[in-house]
N, C-alpha and C positions, 0 to 999 in steps of 0.2 A: 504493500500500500504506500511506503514511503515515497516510493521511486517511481509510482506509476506513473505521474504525470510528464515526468523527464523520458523514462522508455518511450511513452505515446509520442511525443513530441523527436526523439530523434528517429525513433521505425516511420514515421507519418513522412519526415524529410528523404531517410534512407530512401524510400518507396518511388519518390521521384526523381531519382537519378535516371533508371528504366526506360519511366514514359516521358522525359526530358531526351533520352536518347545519349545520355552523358556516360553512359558505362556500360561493359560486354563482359557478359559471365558474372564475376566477383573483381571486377576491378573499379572499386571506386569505397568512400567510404563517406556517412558523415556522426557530425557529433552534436550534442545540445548539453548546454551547460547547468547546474544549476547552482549559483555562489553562495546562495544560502545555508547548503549542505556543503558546500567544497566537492562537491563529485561532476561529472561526465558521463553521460549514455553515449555509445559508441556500438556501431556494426559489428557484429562476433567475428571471426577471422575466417573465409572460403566459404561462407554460410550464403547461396545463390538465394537472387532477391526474393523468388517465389518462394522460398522456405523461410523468410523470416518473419517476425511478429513481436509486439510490443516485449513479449515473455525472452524474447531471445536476446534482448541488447545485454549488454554488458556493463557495469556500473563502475567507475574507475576513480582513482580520487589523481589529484591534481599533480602527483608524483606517476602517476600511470599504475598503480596499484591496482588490483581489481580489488570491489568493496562488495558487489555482490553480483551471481550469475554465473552458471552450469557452463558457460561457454571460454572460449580464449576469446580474447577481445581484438580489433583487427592490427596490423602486423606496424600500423601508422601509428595507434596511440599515444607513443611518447612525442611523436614531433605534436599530435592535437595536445599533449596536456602542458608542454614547454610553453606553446601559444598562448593557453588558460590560462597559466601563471602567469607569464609577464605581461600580456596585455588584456588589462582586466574592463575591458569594454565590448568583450566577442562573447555573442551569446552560442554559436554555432560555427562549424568549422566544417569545407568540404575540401577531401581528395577525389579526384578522377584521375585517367587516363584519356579524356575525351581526345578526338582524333586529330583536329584543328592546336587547340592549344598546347598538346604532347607534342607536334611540332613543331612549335617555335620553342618550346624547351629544350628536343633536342637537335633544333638548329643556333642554341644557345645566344637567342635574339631577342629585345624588348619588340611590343609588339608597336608599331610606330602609330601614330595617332592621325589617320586618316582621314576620317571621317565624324559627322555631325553624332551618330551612334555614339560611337567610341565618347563623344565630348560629352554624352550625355549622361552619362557615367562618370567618369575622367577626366582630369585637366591633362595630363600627363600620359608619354607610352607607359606602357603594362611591362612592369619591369620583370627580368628574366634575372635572376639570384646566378651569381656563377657556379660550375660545376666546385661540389664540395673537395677538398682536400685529403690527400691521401690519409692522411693521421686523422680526420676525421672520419675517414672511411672506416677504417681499421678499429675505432673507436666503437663506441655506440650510435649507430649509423642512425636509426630513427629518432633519437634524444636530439643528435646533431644537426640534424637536417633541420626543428624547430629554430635554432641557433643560426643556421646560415641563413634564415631567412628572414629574422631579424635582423643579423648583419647587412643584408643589403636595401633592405632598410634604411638603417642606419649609413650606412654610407652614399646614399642618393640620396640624402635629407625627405625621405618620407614619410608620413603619417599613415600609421593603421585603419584609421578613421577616417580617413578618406579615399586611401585606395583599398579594396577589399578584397588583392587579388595577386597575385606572381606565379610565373613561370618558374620552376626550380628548376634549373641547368642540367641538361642531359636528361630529365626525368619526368615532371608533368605539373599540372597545376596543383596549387592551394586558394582557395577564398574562406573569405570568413562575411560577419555580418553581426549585427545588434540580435539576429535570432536567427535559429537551425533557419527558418523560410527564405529568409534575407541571401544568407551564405548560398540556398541552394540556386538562389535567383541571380546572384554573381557568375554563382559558376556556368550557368545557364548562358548569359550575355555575357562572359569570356569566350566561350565558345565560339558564339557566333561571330564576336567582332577579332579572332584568330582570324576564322575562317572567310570574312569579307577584307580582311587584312592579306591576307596570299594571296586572291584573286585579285584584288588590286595591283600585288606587285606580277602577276600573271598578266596582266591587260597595259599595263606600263609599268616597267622597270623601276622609272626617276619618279614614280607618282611624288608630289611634292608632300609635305607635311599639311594638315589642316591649318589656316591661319587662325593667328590669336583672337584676332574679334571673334569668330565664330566660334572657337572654345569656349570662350568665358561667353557669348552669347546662351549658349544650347546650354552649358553647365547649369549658369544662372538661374535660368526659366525651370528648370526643375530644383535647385538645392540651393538659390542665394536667398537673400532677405525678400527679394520681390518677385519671388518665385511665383511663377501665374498655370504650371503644368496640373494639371488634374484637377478631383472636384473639391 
């Protein structure tokens, strides 16, 4: 009973990876947090989507611990509980493999800011984390992988709270979000704007960058002060 409402809420998210078209077999994962307890619902680990259910998640606390549940929890966990702990504004947290964005990770590229889409979301390309370090390889590779992604971050002076997304180098996406829905809806429009990102540079090579008024235009109209997009 403690934990129901966190399992409901991360299987309800897991479930739309599927019919979002974001994952193939068991390759994908997401998580809902709840700070109140200090724990995490997370995907159990090879567990195919049609087999899962509220009862199946896995309950983990903020070190990647499991706290309660018959299963192994997924094989990501510790880079979703590194994210919990230090950025303590993510209600949810998605891994994929989607087809689009797994390749600009491993063409180890930010995704350039093309178009009106992309601004509408983003000021900024969609930054691609570089390939991790042998010592972190060899280290605790999914603890790590949380940490490199921080670090790049941090070294292109960005905020988690406003971009909710990167490319991890050679490997595939992460997003996150204020809630599991959020996170899954990032990961959803990364996707697409991968995927209308290559075909652009497929149709022209030198596509130029989108210009700045139209950035901060399209941004504005959904997330500034005089934001006018919806009801």
């Amino acid at each position: 009973m403690k934990y129901d409402r966190i399992r409901e809420a991360a299987y309800k998210a897991n479930m739309q990876l599927p019919e979002l078209g974001l994952v193939l077999f068991t390759f994908g994962n997401v998580s809902a947090v709840d700070r109140s307890l200090g724990i995490f619902a997370i995907k159990p680990s090879g567990v195919p989507y049609h087999e899962l259910s509220p009862a199946k998640m896995v309950i983990v606390d903020f070190d990647g611990n499991p706290v309660e549940g018959d299963l192994r929890p997924s094989s990501d966990t510790l880079t979703h509980a590194v994210l919990y702990k230090h950025w303590e504004h993510i209600g949810g947290i998605v891994h994929t493999h989607s087809t689009y964005a797994t390749a600009w990770a491993q063409s180890q590229r930010d995704i350039p800011i093309f178009g009106t889409t992309h601004a509408d979301h983003n000021t900024v390309d969609i930054p691609c984390a570089p390939p991790m370090e042998d010592t972190m390889i060899k280290g605790n590779y999914e603890y790590e992988t949380g940490f490199q992604i921080m670090h790049c971050f941090k070294e292109k002076g960005l905020n988690y709270e406003e971009v909710e997304m990167i490319l991890v180098g050679n490997h595939a996406p992460f997003t996150w979000g204020k809630t599991p829905e959020k996170a899954v809806y990032n990961s959803a429009v990364l996707e697409n704007i991968a995927q209308m990102a290559y075909l652009t540079e497929q149709i022209n090579p030198t596509a130029p960058r989108l210009k700045g008024a139209l950035i901060k235009k399209h941004f504005e109209r959904k997330h500034g002060p005089d934001s006018y997009y919806g009801q």
